[in-house]
N, C-alpha and C positions, 0 to 999 in steps of 0.2 A: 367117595374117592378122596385120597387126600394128596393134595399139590399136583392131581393130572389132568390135563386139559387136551382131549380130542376132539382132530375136526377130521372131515376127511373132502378133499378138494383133487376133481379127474380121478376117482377112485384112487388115490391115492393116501392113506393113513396119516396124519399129521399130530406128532405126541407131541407135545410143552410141560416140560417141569422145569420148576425154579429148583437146581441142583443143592441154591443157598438154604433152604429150608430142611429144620428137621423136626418129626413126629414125636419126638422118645423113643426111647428102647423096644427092640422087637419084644416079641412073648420069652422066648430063649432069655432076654439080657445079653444074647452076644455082639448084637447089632445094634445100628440105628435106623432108623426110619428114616429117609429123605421123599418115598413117593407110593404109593400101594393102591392100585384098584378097588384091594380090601376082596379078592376073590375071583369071576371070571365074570365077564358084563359084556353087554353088546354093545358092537361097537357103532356110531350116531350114525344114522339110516341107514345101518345093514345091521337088523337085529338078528339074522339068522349065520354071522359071523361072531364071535367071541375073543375075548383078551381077557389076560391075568399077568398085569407087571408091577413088580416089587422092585425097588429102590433103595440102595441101603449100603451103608458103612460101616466096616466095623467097628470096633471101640472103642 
């Protein structure tokens, strides 16, 4: 993962990104990078729930 931080508190899902940060250029070149799972991952002690979130600026 780059720049995401889950937790989850009363079933409830809790995402942290630092917005200030960025990765470089997506694959395209048309974006930026600010946060990306990097694909679909479970989420901390519910492995049988999944996320896929991308973060990003244009150019």
């Amino acid at each position: 993962m780059k720049n995401v931080e889950m937790k989850v508190e009363d079933n409830i899902l809790i995402i942290k990104v630092d917005l200030t940060k960025e990765h470089g250029p997506s694959s395209s070149g048309k974006t930026i990078i600010i946060a990306s799972t990097e694909g679909n991952i479970s989420i901390p002690n519910k492995e049988d729930i999944k996320i896929g979130l991308n973060i990003y600026k244009k150019k």
